[in-house]
N, C-alpha and C positions, 0 to 999 in steps of 0.2 A: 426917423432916421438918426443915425448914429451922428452926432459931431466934433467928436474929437473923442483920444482917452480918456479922461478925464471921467466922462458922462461912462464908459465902463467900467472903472474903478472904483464907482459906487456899488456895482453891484458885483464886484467880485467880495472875498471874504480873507482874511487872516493873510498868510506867504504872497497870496494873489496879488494884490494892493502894492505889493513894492516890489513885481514883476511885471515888466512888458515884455509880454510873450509874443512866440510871432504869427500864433491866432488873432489876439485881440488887435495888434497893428493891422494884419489884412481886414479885420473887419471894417476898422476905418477909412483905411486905404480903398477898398472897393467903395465904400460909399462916395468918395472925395471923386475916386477916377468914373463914375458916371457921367459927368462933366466933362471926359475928357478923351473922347470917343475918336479916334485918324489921328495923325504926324499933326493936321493943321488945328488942332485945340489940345496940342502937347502942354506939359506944364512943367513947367523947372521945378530942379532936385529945392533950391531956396522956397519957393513957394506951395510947394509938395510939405514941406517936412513944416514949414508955417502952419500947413492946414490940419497936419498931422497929431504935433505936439502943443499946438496954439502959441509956439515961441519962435524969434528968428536962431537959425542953425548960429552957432558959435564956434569957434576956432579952439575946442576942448575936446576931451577926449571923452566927455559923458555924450558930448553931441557926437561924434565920430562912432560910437558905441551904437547911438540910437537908430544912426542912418545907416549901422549893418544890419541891425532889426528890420530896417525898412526895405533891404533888398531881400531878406528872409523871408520876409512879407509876401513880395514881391513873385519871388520862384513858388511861395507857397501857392498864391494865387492859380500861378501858371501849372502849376500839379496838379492841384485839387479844386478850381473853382472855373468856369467859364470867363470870367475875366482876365483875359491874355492880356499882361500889361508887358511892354517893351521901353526900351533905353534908346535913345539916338541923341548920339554929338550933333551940339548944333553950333559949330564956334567950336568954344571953348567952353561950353555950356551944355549938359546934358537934361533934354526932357522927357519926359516922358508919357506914355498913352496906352491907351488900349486898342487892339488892333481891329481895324475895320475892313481890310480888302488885302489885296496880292502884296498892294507896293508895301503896308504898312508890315506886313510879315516878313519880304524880302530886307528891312530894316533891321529886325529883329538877327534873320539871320547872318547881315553883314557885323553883326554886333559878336556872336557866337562866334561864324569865321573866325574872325580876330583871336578870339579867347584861343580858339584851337590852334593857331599859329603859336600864340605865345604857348603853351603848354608843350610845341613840339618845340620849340626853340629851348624850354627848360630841361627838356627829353634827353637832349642832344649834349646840353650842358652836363646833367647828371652823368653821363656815359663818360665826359670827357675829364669829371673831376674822379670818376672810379679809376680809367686809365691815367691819369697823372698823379694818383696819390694825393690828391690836395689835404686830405684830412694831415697830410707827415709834416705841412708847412707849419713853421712856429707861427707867422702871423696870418691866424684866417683873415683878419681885416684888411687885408693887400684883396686888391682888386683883380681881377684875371684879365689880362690884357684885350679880349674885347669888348670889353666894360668902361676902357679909358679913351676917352678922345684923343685924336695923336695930334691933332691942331692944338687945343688947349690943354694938353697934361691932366684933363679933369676928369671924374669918374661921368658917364653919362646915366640919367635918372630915366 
């Protein structure tokens, strides 16, 4: 069994060795999530990417880089391999699993829901910044006023 990259970048060659592709990530990936089968032997995105890269995730942008490789990974799986891994908030805390029955997929798609909401809400924006010429504004960094809290003057994230 596979245990981390590492143990595959011995046996890559040349360009290979100083790419993580997001083949070689799912290979690890699917070995780590055998272990981690239904919602109740989920495992966090922290302890995921530990088991992944053998490091803890860090507040840098090589790490932020790594862990889109890792949902790369992730969809690649879900395309092309029998292991259907999903996302679910738990808190403030997302973990993750592979699915094993109805509810664990109804997860999955309350996950997707979402995405498509925000996509039609970007939809909507698009159309509104065609219709009001935003591009004529001198300062694109001004915020569009449903962006700003009207309690605190602040932009919302």
């Amino acid at each position: 069994m596979v245990k981390s990259l590492i143990n595959i970048r011995y046996d890559l060659s040349g360009a290979q060795k100083r790419q993580l592709t997001t083949h070689n990530i799912a290979v690890v990936l699917i070995d780590v999530m055998r272990k981690h089968i239904g919602q109740n032997k989920g495992i966090t995105r922290g302890e995921l990417f530990k088991k992944i890269f053998l490091k803890t995730e860090e507040d840098s942008l090589a790490d932020w880089l790594r862990w889109e490789f890792v949902k790369k990974a992730m969809n690649y799986c879900r395309k092309r391999t029998l292991c259907f891994i999903t996302p679910m908030r738990d808190g403030r805390e997302w973990t993750y699993f592979v699915v094993k029955d109805e509810d664990d997929a109804d997860e999955y798609c309350k996950v997707i829901d979402n995405t498509i909401k925000n996509m039609r809400k970007m939809q909507r924006r698009s159309q509104r910044a065609a219709e009001e010429n935003w591009y004529k504004q001198k300062n694109w960094l001004a915020a569009p006023p449903e962006v700003i809290d009207v309690k605190t003057k602040q932009i919302k994230y």
